[in-house]
C-alpha positions as CSV (number, residue, x, y, z in Angstrom):
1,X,0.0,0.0,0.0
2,X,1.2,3.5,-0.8
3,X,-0.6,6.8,-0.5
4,X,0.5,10.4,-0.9
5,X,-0.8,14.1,-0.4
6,X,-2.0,16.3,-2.5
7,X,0.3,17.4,-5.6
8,X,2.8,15.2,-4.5
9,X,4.6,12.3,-6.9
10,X,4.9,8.9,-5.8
11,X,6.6,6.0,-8.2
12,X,6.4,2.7,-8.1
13,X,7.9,0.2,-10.2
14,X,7.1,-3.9,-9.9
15,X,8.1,-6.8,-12.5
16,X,5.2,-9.0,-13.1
17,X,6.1,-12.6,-14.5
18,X,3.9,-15.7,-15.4
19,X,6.0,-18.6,-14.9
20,X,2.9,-21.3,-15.2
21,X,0.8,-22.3,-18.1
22,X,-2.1,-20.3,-18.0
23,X,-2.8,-16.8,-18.5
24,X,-1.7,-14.0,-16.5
25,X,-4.4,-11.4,-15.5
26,X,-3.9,-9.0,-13.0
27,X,-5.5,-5.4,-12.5
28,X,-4.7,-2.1,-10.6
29,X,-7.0,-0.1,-8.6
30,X,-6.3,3.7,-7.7
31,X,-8.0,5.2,-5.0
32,X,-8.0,8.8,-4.7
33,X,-10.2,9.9,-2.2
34,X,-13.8,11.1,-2.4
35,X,-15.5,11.0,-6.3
36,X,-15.1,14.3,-8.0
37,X,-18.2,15.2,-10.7
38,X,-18.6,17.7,-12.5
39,X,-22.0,19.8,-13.8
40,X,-22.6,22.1,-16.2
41,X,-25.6,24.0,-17.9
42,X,-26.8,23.5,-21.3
43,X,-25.7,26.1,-24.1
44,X,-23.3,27.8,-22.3
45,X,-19.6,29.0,-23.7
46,X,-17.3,25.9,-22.3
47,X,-14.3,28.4,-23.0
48,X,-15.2,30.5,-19.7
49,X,-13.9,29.6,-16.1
50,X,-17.1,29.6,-14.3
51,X,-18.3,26.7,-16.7
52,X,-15.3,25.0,-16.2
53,X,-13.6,22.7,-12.9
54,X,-10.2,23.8,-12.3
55,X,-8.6,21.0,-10.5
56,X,-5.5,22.1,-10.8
57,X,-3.4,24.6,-12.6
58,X,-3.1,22.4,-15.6
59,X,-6.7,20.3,-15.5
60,X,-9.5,22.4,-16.4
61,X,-12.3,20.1,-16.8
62,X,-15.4,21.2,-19.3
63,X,-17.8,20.3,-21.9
64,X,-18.9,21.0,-25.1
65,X,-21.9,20.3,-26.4
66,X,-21.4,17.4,-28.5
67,X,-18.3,15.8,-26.9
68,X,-17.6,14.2,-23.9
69,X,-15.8,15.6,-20.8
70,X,-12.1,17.2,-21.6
71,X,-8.9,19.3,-20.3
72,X,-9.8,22.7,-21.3
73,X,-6.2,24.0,-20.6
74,X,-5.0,22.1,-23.8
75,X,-7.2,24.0,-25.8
């Protein structure tokens, strides 16, 4: 188990081998903490800040109308 705080980088590198003669399946779970969701009117400019969830400096969460969820900063 690892955890970190908020904005902080944590690494974690692990070798996974299948030495037997079936398949290997394995899976990885993240848990960051309490669900984050995000609302937004219909026909509103996605471009502005108050339609938008800044999460961080570089994750600006928004909509348009015909696309699903995406980082705003990029844009």
């Amino acid at each position: 188990v690892v955890s970190a705080s908020a904005n902080e980088r944590t690494e974690i590198a692990f070798d996974i081998t299948n030495s037997g003669n079936g398949d290997l399946d394995w899976n990885i779970n993240f848990v960051i903490g309490d669900p984050v969701s995000f609302t937004r009117e219909a026909n509103v400019d996605w471009t502005l800040p108050e339609n938008q969830d800044r999460i961080t400096d570089n994750v600006w969460i928004t909509r348009q109308e015909r696309m699903g969820p995406i980082n705003a900063k990029g844009f």
